[in-house]
Residue, then its C-alpha position, 0 to 999 in steps of 0.5 A: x523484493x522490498x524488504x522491512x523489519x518487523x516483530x510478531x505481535x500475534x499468531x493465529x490459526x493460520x495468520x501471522x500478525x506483525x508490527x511494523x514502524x514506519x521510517x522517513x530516509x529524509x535524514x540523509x535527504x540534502x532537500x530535507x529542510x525545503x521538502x514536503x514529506x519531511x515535514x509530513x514525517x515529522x508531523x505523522x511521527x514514527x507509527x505503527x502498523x499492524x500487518x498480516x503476512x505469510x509464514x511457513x516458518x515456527x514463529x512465537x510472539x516477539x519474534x523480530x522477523x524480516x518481511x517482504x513484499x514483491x516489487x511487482x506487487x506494489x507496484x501493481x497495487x498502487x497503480x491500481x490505486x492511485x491511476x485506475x479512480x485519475x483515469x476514470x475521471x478523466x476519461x469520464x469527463x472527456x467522454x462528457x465533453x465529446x458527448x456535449x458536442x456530438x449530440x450537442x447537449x446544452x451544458x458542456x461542463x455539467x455533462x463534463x463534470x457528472x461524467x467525470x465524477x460517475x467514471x470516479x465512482x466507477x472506478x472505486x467500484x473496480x478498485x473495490x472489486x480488485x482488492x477483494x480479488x488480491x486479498x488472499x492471492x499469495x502474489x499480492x501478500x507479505x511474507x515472512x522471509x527469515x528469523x532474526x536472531x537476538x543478540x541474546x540467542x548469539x551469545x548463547x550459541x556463543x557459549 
């Protein structure tokens, strides 16, 4: 489970809205001087994102929670994402080149490159279809793993 601290930003009906601020390791990077992402991060700064996730536990806004995601999941929706719209346009292209030569079209690379960009387009189209399958698929959700407690609530019970 990766986990990320957050806090409560907004509840409605049944959804939980929290924030998050992106963080950058490359502090304890010894490639941060020469490394693209760190120039990256210093550019895109310490943002902030609005997050919906699952809770079964009494929360209030303000609450600073620590939310999580499976590994699985992640690494399912990025494989999606970034190989499923590469694969088809790769596909797609050699599929133009095999067709040039076995029904010996005039124009290897247009048939090559449309191709290649129609297996693009068809590849976002199944992305687009697979995102709105997962939306509400509580497997592919963040969820609220626990509450953290303030340092003023701990004095408190310390009293």
């Amino acid at each position: 489970m990766l986990e990320e601290t957050a806090q409560v930003v907004r509840i409605d009906d049944d959804e939980v809205w929290v924030e998050t601020q992106r963080r950058s390791t490359c502090g304890s990077c010894a490639a941060e001087k020469g490394c693209g992402t760190a120039t990256l991060a210093k550019v895109l700064g310490k943002r902030r994102t609005l997050v919906r996730v699952l809770s079964d536990q009494p929360l209030c806004v303000g609450d600073q929670v620590v939310i999580g995601i499976r590994e699985q999941a992640l690494v399912r929706g990025s494989l999606a994402v970034y190989a499923v719209p590469v694969l088809s346009l790769l596909l797609g292209g050699f599929v133009g080149e095999l067709g040039a030569q076995h029904f010996l079209w005039d124009n290897a690379e247009l048939a090559s490159v449309v191709l290649g960009i129609s297996g693009l387009i068809a590849g976002l189209f199944w992305l687009r279809r697979f995102t709105r399958r997962i939306e509400f698929d509580d497997n592919y959700q963040p969820l609220v793993l626990r509450k953290l407690v303030s340092d003023a609530a701990k004095l408190a019970v310390i009293r």
